[in-house]
C-alpha positions in Angstrom: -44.7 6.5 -12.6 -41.7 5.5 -14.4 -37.9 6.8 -13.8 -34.7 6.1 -14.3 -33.7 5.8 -10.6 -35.8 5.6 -7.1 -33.8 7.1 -4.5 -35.0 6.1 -1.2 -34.5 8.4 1.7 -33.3 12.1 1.3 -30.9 12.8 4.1 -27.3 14.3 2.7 -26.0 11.4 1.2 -29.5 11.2 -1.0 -29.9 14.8 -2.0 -26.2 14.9 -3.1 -26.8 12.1 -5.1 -30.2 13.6 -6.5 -27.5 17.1 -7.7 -25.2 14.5 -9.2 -28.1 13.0 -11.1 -29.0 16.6 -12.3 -25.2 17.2 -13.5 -25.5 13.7 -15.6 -29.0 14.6 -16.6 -30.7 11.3 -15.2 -34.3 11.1 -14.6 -34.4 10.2 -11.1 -37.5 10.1 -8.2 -36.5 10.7 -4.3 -38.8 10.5 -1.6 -38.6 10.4 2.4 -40.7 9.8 4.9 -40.3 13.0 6.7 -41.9 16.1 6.4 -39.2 17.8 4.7 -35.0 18.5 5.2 -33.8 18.0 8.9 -34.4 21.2 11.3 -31.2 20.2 13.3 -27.6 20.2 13.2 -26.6 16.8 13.1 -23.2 16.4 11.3 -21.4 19.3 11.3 -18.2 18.7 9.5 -17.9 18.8 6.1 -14.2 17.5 4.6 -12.4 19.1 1.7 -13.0 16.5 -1.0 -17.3 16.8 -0.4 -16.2 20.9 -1.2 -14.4 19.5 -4.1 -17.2 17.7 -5.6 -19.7 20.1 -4.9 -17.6 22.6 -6.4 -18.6 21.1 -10.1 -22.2 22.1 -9.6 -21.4 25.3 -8.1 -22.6 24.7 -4.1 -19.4 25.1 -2.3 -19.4 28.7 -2.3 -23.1 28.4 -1.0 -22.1 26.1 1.9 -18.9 27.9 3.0 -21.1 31.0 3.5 -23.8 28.8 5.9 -20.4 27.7 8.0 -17.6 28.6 9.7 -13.9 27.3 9.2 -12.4 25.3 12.0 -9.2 27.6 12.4 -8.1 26.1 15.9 -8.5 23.4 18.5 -7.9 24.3 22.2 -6.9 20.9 24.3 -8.2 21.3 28.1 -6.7 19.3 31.1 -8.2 19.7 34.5 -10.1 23.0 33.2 -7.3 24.5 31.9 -5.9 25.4 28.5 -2.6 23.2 28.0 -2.0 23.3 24.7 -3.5 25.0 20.7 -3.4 23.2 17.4 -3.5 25.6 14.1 -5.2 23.6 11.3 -7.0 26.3 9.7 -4.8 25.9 6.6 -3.6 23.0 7.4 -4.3 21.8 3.8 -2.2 24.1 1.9 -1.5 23.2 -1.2 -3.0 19.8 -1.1 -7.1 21.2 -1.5 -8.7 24.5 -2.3 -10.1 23.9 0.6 -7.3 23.4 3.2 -9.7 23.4 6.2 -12.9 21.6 8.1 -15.8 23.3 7.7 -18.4 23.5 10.5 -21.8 23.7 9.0 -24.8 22.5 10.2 -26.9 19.4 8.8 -30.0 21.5 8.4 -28.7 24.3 6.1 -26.7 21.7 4.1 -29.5 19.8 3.1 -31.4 23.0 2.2 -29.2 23.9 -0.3 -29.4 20.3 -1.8 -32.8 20.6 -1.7 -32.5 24.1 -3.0 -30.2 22.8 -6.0 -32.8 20.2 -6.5 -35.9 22.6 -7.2 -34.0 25.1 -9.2 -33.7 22.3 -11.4 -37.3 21.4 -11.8 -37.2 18.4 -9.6 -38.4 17.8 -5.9 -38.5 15.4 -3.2 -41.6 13.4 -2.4 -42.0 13.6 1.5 -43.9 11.8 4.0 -43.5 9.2 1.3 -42.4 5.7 2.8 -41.3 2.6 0.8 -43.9 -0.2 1.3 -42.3 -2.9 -0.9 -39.8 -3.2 -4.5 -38.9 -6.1 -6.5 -36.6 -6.4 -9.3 -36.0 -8.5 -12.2 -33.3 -8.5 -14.9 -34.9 -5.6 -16.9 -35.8 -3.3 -13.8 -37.3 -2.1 -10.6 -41.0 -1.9 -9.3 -41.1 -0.2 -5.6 -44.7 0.3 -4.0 -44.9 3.5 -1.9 -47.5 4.9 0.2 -47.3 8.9 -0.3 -48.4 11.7 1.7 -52.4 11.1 1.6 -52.1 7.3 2.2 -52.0 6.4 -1.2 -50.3 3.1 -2.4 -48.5 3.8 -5.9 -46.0 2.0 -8.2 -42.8 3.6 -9.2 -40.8 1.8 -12.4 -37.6 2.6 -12.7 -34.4 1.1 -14.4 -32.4 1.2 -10.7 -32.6 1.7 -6.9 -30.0 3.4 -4.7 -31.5 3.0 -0.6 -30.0 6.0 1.1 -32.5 5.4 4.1 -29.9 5.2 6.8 -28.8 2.4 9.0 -32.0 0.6 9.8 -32.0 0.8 6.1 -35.3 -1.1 4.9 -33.6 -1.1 1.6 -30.6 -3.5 3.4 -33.2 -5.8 5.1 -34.9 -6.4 1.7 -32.0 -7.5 -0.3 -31.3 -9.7 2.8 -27.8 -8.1 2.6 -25.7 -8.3 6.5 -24.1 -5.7 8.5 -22.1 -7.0 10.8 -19.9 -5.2 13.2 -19.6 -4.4 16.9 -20.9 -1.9 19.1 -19.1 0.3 21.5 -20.0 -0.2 24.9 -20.3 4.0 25.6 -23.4 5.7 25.4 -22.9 9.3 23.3 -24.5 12.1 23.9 -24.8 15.5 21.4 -26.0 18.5 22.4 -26.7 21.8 20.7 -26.4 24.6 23.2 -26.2 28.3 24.2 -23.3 28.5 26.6 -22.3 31.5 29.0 -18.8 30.6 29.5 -14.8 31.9 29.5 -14.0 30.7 26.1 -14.1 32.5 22.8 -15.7 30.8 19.5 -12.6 30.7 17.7 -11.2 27.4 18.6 -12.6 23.9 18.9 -12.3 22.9 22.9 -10.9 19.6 23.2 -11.6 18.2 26.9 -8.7 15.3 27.4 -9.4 12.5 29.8 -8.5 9.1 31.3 -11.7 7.7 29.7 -13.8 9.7 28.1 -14.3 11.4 25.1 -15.9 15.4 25.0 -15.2 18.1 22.7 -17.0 21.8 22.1 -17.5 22.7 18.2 -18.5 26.2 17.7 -21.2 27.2 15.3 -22.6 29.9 13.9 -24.7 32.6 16.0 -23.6 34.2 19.2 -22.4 31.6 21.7 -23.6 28.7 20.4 -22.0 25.3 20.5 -22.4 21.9 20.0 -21.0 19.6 22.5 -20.1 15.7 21.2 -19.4 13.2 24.3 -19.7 10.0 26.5 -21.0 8.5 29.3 -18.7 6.3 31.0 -19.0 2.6 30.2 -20.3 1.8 33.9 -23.6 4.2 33.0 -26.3 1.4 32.2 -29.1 3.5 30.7 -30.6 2.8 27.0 -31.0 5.4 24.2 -33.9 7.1 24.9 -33.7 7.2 28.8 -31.3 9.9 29.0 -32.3 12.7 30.8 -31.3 15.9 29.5 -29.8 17.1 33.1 -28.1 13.9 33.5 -26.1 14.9 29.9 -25.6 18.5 31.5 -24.1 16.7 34.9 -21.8 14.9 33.0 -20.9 17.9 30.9 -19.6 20.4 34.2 -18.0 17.1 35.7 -15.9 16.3 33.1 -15.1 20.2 31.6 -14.1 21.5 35.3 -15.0 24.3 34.4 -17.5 26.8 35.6 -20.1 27.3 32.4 -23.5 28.2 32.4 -25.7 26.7 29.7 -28.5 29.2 29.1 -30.0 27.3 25.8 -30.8 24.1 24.8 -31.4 23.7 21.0 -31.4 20.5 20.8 -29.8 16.9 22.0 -29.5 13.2 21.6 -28.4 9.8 23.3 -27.0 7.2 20.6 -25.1 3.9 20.9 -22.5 4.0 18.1 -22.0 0.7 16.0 -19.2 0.3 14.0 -21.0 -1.8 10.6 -20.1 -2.6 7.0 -22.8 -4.2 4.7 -21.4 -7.4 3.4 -21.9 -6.0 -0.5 -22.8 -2.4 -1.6 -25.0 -3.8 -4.2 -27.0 -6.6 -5.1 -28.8 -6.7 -9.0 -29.9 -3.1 -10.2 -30.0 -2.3 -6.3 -27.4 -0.3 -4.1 -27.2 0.9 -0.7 -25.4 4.6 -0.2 -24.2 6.5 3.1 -25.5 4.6 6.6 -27.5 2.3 4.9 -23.9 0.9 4.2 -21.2 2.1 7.2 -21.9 3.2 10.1 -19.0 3.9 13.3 -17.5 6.3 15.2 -18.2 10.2 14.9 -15.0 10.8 15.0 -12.5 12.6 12.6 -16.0 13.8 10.9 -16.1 11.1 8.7 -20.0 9.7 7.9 -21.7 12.0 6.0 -18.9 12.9 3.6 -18.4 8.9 3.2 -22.0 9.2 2.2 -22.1 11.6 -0.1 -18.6 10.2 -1.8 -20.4 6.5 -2.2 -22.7 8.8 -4.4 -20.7 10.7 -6.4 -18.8 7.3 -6.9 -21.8 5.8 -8.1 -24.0 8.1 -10.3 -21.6 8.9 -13.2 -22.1 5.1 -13.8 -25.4 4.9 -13.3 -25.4 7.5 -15.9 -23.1 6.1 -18.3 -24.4 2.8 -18.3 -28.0 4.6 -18.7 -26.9 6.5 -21.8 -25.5 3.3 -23.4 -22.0 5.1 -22.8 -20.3 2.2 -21.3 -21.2 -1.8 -20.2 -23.1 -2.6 -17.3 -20.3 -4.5 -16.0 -19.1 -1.0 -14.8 -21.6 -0.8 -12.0 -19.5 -3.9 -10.6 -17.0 -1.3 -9.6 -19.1 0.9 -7.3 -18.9 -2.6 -4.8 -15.3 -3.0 -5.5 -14.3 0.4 -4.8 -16.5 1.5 -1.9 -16.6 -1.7 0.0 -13.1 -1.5 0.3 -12.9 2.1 1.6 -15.4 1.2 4.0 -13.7 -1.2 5.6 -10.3 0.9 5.4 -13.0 3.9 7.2 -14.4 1.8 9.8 -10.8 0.3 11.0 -9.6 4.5 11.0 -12.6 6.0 12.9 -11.8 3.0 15.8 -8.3 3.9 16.0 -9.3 7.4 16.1 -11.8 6.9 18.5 -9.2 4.7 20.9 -6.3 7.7 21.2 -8.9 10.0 22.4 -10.7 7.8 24.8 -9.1 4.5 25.2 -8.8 3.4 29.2 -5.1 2.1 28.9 -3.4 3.9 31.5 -0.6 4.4 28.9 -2.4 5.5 26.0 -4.2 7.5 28.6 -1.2 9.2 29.9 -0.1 10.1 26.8 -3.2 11.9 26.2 -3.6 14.2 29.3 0.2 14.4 30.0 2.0 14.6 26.2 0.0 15.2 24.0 -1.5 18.3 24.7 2.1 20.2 24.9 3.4 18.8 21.9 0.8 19.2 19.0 0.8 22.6 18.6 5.0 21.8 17.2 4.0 18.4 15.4 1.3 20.3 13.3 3.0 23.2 12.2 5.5 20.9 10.8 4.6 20.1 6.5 5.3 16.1 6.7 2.7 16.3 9.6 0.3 18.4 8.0 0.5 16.2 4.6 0.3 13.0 6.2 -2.9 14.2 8.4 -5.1 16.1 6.0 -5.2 13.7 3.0 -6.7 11.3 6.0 -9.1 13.5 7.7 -10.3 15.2 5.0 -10.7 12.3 2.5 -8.5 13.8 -0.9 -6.4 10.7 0.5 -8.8 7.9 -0.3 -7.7 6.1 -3.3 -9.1 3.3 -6.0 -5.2 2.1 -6.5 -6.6 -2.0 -6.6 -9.4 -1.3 -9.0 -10.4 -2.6 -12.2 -10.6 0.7 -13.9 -7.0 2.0 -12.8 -4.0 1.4 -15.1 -0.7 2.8 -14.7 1.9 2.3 -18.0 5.4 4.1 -16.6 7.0 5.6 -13.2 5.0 8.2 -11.5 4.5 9.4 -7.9 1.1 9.8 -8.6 -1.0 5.9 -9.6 -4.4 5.2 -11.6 -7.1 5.1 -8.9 -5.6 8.5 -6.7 -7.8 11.2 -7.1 -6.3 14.1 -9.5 -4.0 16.0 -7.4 -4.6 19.9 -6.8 -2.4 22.5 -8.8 -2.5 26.2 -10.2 -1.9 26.5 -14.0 -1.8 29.9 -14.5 -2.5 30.6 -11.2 -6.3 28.8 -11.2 -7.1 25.8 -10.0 -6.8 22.9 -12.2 -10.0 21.4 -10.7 -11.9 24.4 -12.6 -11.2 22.9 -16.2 -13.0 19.8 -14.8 -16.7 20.3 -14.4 -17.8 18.8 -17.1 -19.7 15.5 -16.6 -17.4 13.8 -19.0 -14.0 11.8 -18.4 -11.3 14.6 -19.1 -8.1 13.7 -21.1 -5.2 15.8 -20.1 -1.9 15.4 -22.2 0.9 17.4 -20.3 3.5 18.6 -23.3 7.3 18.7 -22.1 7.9 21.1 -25.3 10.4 18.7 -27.4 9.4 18.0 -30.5 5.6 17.7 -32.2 3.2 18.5 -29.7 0.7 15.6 -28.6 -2.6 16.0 -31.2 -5.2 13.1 -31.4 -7.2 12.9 -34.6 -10.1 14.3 -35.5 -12.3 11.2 -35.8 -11.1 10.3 -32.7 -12.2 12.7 -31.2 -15.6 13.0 -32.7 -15.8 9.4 -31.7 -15.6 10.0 -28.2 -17.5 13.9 -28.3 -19.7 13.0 -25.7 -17.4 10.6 -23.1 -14.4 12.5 -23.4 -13.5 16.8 -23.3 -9.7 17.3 -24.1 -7.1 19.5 -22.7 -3.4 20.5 -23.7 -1.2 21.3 -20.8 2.1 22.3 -21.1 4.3 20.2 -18.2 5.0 22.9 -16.0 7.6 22.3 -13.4 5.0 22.3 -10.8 3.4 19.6 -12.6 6.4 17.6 -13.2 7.0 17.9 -10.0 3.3 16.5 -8.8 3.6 13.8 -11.0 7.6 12.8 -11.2 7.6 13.0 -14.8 10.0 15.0 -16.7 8.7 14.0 -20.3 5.6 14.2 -22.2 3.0 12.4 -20.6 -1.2 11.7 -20.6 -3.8 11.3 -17.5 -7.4 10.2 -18.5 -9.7 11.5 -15.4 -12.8 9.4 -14.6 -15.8 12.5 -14.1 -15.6 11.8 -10.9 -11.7 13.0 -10.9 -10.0 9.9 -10.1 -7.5 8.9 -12.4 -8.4 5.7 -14.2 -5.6 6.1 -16.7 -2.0 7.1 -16.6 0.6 7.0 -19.1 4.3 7.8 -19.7 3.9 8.9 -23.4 1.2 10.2 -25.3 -0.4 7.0 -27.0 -3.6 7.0 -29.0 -3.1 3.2 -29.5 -2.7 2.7 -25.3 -5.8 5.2 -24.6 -8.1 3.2 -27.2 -7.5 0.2 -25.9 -8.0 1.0 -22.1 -11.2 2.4 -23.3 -12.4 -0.3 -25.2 -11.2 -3.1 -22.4 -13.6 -0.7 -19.4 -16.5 1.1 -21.1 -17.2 0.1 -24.9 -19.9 -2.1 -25.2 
């Protein structure tokens, strides 16, 4: 069997890789060892910017409607209600999609895998990797498929998306080092009988302990995320299912009556980097690469972002569009976020369950009466969303980001979010291309490259004349004519303060020609 990529393991972070393939028309095989997509929640939250890159192949519509939006979070001291935060929107303006959706892992993978077979390709399960080696030309993995047959899969790369014991990792020999927190977690999926509404997420604040309600979809359902305290000596695994429940009424205060249980799980959580996302024509996506703390919803949409980071050079340098020196990148760029994401989740993790009897006070005491105010205010609200909802994450230090001239906006930020015309400019750029956008302050000739230069660069580059509209000037600080050259994936890899053919040829041939 011969391909242009293996994709080992085909949890969210490799069937959104296997759509992104599809979108750049690479020939790719995926396979898993289970029997098909996940029938449980798992991860939940999905962040703006994975909306905004599935919004290029048409599946954020489709995932909205499985979910519901997180409009509210209720914070509960001593069983009662002390304060509401309203973040439904707290985006506004900064992301077509303002808001955390709650969907669960289950009907997100379906439909990925959906997407997948509508486009004539599938996922081989109860398929496990048995052994791959690779030389300077390619990659030979053995597999052992669903009837127990050995076979031989040739393909140009390898991307292991197979999850934090990743078999892929041990192979290249690559580390992950890290810590691990000393709490046990527990997750729960649940049918509760209880006094609250599903309109809000519950936030339980504590001296110690993290616990927090999430509702989902169907008629009292909800999942409940939290710890045991550090004292409780119990492995993963041991956990009884009534000792989670105990713990649950003890820390809420409240009276609730769980009628359900859907499903539930006991995990240590590690917080882990792998020393380098990539090692010869082999890479490592998603928790094969990061793992940490659950919270601020952050591991899955990492996931799925190392993908969409890394297939539009896979396909470039597969399509001879650009030097294989580009796949360098995909380690600069995401080992760095990784590190920045594993330092946030921590801190995040620390202000709602760190010990200190300050920060603890804080918490139970402050906090609760004050947040409702500090996020309604806008300085709030844009310092907070870009974070959570990862349109903040940025490629500022890389290789491929130049910045000629002043501008509030650098090479490496993703594209900010506008209208023009009242539609998002995000829906101009779909296309699997880079997308030059030359914004025209209306004094003198207006920009125009050549045609050969154009023809030249048909199938890397799709052009678009803007007129710099105040909002745009605005976004951008510029006040004259000016030029942005989008990577596909909607980063800005070039900026520049006039409209220079000379400039844009030359970053082009210093990153991509061969």
């Amino acid at each position: 069997m011969k391909t242009n990529v293996v994709i080992v393991g085909a949890g969210p972070t490799g069937l959104a890789l296997a759509c992104q393939f599809i979108r750049y028309g690479v020939d790719f095989v995926i396979f898993d060892k289970k029997e098909t997509t996940t029938p449980h929640s798992k991860a939940i939250g999905v962040q703006a910017r994975t909306l905004e890159t599935y919004e290029q192949i048409g599946l954020a519509d489709k995932l909205i409607e499985q979910g519901a939006i997180a409009a509210k979070a209720r914070m509960v001291v001593g069983g009662e209600v002390r304060g509401e935060v309203e973040f439904g929107e707290m985006g506004k303006g900064l992301s077509p999609y303002p808001f955390i959706l709650l969907v669960e892992q289950g009907k997100h993978e379906k439909i990925l895998y959906d997407f997948i077979k509508s486009n004539g390709k599938d996922v081989q399960w109860q398929t496990t990797l048995e052994s791959f080696i690779q030389d300077e030309s390619g990659v030979k993995a053995k597999v052992k498929n669903a009837n127990g047959e050995i076979e031989e899969i040739e393909a140009k790369f390898l991307v292991g998306c197979d999850g934090a014991k990743s078999p892929v990792r041990h192979s290249l020999g690559l580390t992950f080092e890290g810590s691990t927190f000393e709490r046990m977690f527990y997750v729960a999926d649940v049918q509760i009988d209880w006094k609250f509404n599903q309109d809000a997420l519950m936030i339980f604040l504590m001296k110690s302990s993290l616990l927090a309600f999430f509702p989902m979809t169907g008629e009292n359902q909800w999942r409940i995320v939290g710890t045991f305290p550090e004292e409780f000596a119990k492995d993963e695994g041991e956990v009884l299912y009534e000792e989670i429940e105990e713990r649950i009424k003890q820390d809420t205060q409240l009276d609730l009556d769980i009628t359900k249980v859907n499903w539930f799980s006991t995990y240590k959580v590690h917080t882990r980097h792998v020393n380098k996302f990539s090692m010869g024509r082999c890479f490592l996506a998603g928790d094969a690469a990061h793992i940490h703390s659950p919270a601020g919803a952050q591991g899955m949409n990492t996931g799925i972002q190392d993908g969409y980071n890394l297939a539009w050079k896979l396909a470039f340098v597969l399509k001879d569009k650009a030097k294989a020196e580009l796949l360098e990148t995909y380690n600069e760029e995401r080992l760095e976020n990784a590190k920045i994401l594993l330092e946030t989740t921590d801190r995040m993790f620390n202000l709602v369950a760190n010990p200190n009897w300050f920060i603890s006070f804080l918490r139970t005491h402050i906090f609760p009466y004050i947040a409702g105010a500090a996020f309604s205010i806008d300085a709030v609200k844009k310092f907070a969303f870009p974070r959570v909802s990862q349109i903040g994450i940025n490629y500022r230090n890389s290789s491929l980001s130049r910045t000629d001239g002043n501008f509030s906006v650098r090479a490496g930020e993703r594209m900010p979010y506008f209208l023009i015309a009242g539609k998002s400019v995000y829906k101009n750029l779909t296309e699997p291309k880079f997308h030059l956008l030359t914004f025209f302050d209306g004094s003198g000739n207006p920009p125009d490259f050549p045609e050969n230069f154009k023809n030249q660069y048909v199938d890397f580059v799709d052009f678009h004349d803007l007129p710099l509209y105040p909002n745009i000037a605005e976004t951008f600080g510029a006040k004259e004519s000016f030029m942005v050259l989008l990577r596909p994936d909607n980063y800005i890899g070039f900026i520049c303060a006039d409209v220079s053919l000379e400039k844009l040829k030359k970053y082009l041939a210093e990153e991509f020609e061969q």
